[in-house]
VEXFI-896180 format. One record per residue (C-alpha): x, y negated, z negated; residue in one letter. Coordinates in steps of 0.02 Angstrom, whole numbers, padded with zeros to 5 digits, always signed. Layout:
N
XYZA/...
// end
This chain:
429
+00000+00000+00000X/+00145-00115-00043X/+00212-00068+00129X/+00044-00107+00224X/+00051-00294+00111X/+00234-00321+00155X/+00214-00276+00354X/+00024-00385+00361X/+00136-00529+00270X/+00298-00533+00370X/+00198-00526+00541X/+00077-00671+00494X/+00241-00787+00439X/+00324-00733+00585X/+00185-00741+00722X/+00150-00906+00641X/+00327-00994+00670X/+00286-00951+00842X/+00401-00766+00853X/+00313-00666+01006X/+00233-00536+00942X/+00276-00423+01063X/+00445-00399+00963X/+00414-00421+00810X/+00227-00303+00798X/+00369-00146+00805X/+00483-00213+00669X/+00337-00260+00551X/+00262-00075+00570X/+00440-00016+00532X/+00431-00106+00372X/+00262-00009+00346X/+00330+00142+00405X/+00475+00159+00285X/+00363+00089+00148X/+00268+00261+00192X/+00389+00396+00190X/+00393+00406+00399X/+00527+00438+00500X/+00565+00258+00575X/+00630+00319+00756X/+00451+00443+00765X/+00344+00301+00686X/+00409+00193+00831X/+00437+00310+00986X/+00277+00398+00957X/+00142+00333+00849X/+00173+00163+00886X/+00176+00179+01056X/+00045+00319+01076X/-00065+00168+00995X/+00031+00047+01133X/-00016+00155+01265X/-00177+00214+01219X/-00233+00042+01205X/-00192-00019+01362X/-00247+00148+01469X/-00427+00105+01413X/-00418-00091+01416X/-00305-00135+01555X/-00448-00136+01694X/-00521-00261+01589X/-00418-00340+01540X/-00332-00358+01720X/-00497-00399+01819X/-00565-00547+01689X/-00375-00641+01717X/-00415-00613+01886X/-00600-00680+01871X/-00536-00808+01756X/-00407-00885+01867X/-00512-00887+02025X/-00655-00985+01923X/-00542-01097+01897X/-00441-01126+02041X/-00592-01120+02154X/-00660-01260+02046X/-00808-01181+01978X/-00749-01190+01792X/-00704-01369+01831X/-00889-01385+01904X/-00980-01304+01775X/-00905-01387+01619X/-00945-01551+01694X/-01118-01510+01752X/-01155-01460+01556X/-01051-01601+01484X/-01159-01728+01575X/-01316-01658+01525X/-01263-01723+01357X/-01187-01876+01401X/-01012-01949+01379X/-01040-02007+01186X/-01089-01823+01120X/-00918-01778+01165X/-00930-01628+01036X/-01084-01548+01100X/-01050-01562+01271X/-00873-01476+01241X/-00928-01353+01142X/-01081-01299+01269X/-00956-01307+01424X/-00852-01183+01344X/-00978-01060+01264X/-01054-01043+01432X/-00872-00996+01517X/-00853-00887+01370X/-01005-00793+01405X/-00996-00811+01571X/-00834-00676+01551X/-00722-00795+01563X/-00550-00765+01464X/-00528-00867+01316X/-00372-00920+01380X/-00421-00996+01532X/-00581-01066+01463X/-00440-01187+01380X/-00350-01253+01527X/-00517-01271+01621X/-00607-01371+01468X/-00462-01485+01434X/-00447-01615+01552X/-00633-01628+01518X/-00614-01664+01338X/-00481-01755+01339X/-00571-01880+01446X/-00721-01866+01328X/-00654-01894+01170X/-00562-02038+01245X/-00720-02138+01310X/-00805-02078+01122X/-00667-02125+01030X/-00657-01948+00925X/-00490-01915+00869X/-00418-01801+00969X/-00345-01685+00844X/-00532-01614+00840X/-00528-01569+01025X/-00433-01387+00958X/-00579-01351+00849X/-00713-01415+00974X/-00651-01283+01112X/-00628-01147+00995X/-00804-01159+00923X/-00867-01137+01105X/-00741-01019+01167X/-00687-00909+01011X/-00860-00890+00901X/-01035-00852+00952X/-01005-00832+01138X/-00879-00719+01095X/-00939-00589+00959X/-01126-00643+00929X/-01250-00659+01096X/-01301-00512+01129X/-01250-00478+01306X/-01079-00572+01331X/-00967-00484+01421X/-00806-00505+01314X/-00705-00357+01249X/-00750-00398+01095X/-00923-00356+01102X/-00896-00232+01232X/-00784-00092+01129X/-00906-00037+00992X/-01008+00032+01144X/-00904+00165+01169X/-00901+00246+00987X/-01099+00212+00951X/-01174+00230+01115X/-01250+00064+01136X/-01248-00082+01238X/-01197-00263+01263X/-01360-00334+01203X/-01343-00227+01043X/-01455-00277+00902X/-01501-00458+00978X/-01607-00544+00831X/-01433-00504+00707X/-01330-00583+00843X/-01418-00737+00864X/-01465-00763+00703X/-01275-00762+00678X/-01254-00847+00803X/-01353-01006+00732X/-01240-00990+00574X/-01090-01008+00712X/-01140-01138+00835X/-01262-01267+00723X/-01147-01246+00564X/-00964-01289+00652X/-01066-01447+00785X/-01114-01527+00610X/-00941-01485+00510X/-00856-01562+00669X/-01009-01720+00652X/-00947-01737+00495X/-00772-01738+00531X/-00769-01859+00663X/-00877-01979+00542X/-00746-01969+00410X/-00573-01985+00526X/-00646-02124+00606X/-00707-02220+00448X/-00516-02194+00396X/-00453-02284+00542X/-00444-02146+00654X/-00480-02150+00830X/-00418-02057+01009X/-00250-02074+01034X/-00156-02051+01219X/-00002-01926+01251X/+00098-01894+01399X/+00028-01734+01467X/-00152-01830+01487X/-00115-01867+01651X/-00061-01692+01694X/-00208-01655+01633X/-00324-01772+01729X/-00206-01733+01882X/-00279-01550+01858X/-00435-01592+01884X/-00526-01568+02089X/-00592-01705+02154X/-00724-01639+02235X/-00786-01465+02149X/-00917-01341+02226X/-01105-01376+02160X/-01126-01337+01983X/-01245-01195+02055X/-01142-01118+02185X/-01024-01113+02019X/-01128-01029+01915X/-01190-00889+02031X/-01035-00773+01996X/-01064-00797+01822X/-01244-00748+01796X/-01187-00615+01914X/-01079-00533+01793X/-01221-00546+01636X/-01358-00482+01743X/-01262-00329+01827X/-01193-00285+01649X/-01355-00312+01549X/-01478-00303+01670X/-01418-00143+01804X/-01311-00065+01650X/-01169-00085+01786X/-00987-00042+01699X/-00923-00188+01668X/-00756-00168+01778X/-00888-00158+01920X/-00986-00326+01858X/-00799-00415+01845X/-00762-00354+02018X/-00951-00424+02081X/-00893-00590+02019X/-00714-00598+02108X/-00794-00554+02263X/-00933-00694+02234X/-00789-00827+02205X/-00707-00751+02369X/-00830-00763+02475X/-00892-00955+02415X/-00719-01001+02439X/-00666-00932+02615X/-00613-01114+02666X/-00467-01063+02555X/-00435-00904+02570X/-00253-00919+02584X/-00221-01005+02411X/-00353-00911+02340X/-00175-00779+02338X/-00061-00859+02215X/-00236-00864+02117X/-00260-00677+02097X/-00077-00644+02072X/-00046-00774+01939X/-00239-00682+01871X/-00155-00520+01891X/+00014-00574+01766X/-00065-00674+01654X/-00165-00517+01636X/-00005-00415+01601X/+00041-00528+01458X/-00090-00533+01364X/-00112-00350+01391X/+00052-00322+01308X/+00006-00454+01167X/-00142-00366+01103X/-00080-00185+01136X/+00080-00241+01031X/-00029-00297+00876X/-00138-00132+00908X/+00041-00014+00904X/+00063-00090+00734X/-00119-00067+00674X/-00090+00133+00746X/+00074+00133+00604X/-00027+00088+00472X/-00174+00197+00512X/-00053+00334+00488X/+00031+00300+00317X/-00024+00360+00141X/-00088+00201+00086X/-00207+00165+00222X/-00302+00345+00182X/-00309+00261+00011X/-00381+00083+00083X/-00501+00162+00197X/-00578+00263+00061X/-00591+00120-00039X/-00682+00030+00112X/-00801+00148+00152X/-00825+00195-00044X/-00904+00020-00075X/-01074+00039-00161X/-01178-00078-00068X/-01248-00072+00119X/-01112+00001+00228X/-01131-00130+00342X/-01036-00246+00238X/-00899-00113+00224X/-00883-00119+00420X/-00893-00296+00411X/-00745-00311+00270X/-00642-00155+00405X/-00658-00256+00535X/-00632-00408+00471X/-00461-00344+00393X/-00394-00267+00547X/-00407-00395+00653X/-00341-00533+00514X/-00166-00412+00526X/-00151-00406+00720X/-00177-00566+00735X/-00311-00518+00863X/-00523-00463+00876X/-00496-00350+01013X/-00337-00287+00946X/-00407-00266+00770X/-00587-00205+00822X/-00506-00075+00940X/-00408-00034+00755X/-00551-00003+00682X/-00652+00086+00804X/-00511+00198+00828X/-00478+00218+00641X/-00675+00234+00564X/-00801+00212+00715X/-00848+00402+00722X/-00857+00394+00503X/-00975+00223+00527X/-01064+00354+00685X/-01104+00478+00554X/-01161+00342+00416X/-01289+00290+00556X/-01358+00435+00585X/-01379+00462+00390X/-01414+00293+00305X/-01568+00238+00441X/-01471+00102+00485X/-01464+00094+00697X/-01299+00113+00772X/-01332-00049+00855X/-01301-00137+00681X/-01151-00085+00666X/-01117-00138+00836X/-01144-00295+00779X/-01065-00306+00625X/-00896-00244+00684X/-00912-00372+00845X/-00958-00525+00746X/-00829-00459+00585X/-00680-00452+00729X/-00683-00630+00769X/-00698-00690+00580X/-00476-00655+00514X/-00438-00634+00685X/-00402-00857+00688X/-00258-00846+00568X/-00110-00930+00608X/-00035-00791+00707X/-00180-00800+00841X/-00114-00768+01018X/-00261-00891+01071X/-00230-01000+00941X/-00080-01040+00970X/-00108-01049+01151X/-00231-01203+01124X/-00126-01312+01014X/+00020-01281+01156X/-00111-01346+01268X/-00182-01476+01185X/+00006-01548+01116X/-00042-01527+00929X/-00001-01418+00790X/-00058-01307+00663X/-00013-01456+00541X/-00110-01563+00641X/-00287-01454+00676X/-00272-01288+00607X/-00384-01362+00464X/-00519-01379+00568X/-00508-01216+00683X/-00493-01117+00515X/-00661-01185+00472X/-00759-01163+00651X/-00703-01001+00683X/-00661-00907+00513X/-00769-00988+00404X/-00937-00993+00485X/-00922-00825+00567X/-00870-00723+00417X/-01046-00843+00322X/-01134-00763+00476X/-01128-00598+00425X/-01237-00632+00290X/-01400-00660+00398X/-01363-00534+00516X/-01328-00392+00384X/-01481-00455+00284X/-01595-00434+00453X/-01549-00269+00468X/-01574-00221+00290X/-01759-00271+00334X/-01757-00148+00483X/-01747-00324+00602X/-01597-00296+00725X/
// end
């Protein structure tokens, strides 16, 4: 147990000064792997890399194919189109709501939370300015969007997140809908009013937008003249309809889009190219990131201890929901990572939480969403590959806005649970 402490603590610092984790997810489960009496060179060569590999063998189409999508949303524009399209519906002074909305709608359009950042940016940027917000809320005002509700909660979205519990109970994307968007209120109307709030205070201290450099790379990312907001969101709906709808896999629905944006965007066929390879390596990367943080989650499932902490998880004497949610939420704090952590925990205790289904009365499809909304609660620490990917972006640090992100999208989804687990404690799912 020490072991599992000392590994979870030396990978957060670590990940946190900005150490890839690629690197440094191996020498952490060593430390864990000592800690438990395993052979260090076996613990690396084959159960950390079994976990590596098995990871990525069942996630890389995915993972691959939504870069892909991604990146040809928003080098074809469409992001661009759609953001803006939202964002004026609400008008340049609700800068906040109009972010948030433009990237919850990428986000559960399938678009990668990573490149839901680069194609909101520019947009808030020029928001904030024109409201005056400081901008050191713009991190928080993307990630609410991007990294919460649209992510783990509406039933249907597309992202991994919500998409690996099917495998190990059975059930679908739109898995117990009335817990996810009851959770998904908690999410989305509790961070807009923290943010409100925030915004009130910073600028009754004095504080208002202030310009960097990279705002004009940022505006000079943006296309003049996008495609209509409609022709833009056609390969979206696309995807929810053929996965929810038609039941399609969702590797088919991905590939439905990319051959939507394709055929829109003929006229440029030949840059479309760099698009889908730059999809396709971006892809590769993050692959690696996540399967990294799941190698060391596969080390600690293995170990003494975590036998121990797993039967002190599932020995909790209240609804067993709450012991996925605490699982989940665990796992995925240590990676560093939902779908990393999740895909922990689904690998670890999904066919134990199977069995409590079919025993307790409680529907599979609660703990579907449970584990789904639990993965993105820890998963914002510090060490958070997306985390840290928006404060690069944005040019701020964790000193700076981590405040705020830790409150939109640990805070409020880890409060969320409560409605959601009391629903289905009613028999409402």
């Amino acid at each position: 147990m020490i072991g599992i402490l000392l590994g979870l603590v030396l990978l957060i610092a670590l990940a946190y000064r900005g150490w890839s984790i690629i690197w440094i997810a191996p020498i952490c489960a060593g430390v864990v792997a000592v800690f438990g009496g395993l052979d260090l060179l076996d613990a690396y060569t084959n159960t950390y890399m079994q976990g590596f590999v098995d990871f990525t063998k069942n996630w890389f189409p995915v993972f691959m194919l939504g870069a892909i999508f991604g990146k040809l949303m928003e080098f074809s524009g469409m992001a661009q189109s759609v953001a803006e399209g939202i964002i004026k519906v609400f008008g340049e002074k609700q800068a906040i709501i109009g972010v948030i909305m433009a990237s919850a709608v990428l986000a559960y359009g399938g678009i990668s939370v990573f490149v839901v950042v680069f194609a909101v940016y520019p947009l808030a940027v020029s928001m904030f300015r024109q409201a005056d917000i400081p901008r050191k809320l713009i991190p928080a005002t993307i990630t609410t969007g991007m990294m919460t509700f649209a992510m783990t909660a509406l039933p249907g979205t597309p992202q991994i997140q919500n998409l690996i519990p099917t495998a190990y109970f059975n059930t679908t994307a739109v898995a117990a809908p009335f817990m996810g968007l009851a959770a998904s209120l908690v999410m989305g109307v509790g961070a807009y009013f923290y943010l409100k709030r925030r915004e009130k205070n910073l600028k009754k201290a004095g504080y208002g937008f202030h310009e960097l450099e990279k705002d004009s790379e940022a505006k000079g990312k943006l296309i003049d003249k996008p495609p209509h907001i409609l022709l833009s969101l056609l390969p979206l709906v696309s995807v929810i309809i053929t996965l929810n709808v038609l039941n399609w896999d969702i590797v088919v629905c991905l590939l439905v889009g990319i051959l939507l944006i394709i055929l829109f965007s003929l006229n440029q066929i030949k840059s479309l190219i760099p698009s889908l390879n730059q999809g396709a390596t971006d892809s590769v990367m993050a692959m690696i990131n996540t399967s990294a943080a799941v190698g060391f989650g596969t080390v600690v499932g293995v170990v003494p201890g975590f036998q121990k902490l797993s039967d002190y998880i599932l020995g909790i004497e209240a609804n067993p929901l709450i012991s996925m949610a605490v699982a989940s939420n665990l796992m995925s704090g240590a990676t560093g990572s939902a779908s990393g952590g999740l895909g922990i925990t689904m690998e670890a205790l999904g066919q134990k939480y199977n069995e409590i289904a079919a025993t307790s009365g409680i529907a599979p499809e609660a703990f579907h969403r449970i584990a789904s909304i639990a993965s993105g609660g820890l998963d914002a620490l510090p060490h958070n590959g997306a985390v840290i990917t928006i404060l690069i972006v944005t040019g701020l640090t964790h000193k700076e806005s981590y405040k705020d992100i830790a409150v939109v999208a640990i805070v409020f989804p880890i409060l969320s649970l409560i409605p959601a687990i009391l629903l289905a404690s009613v028999g409402i799912y």
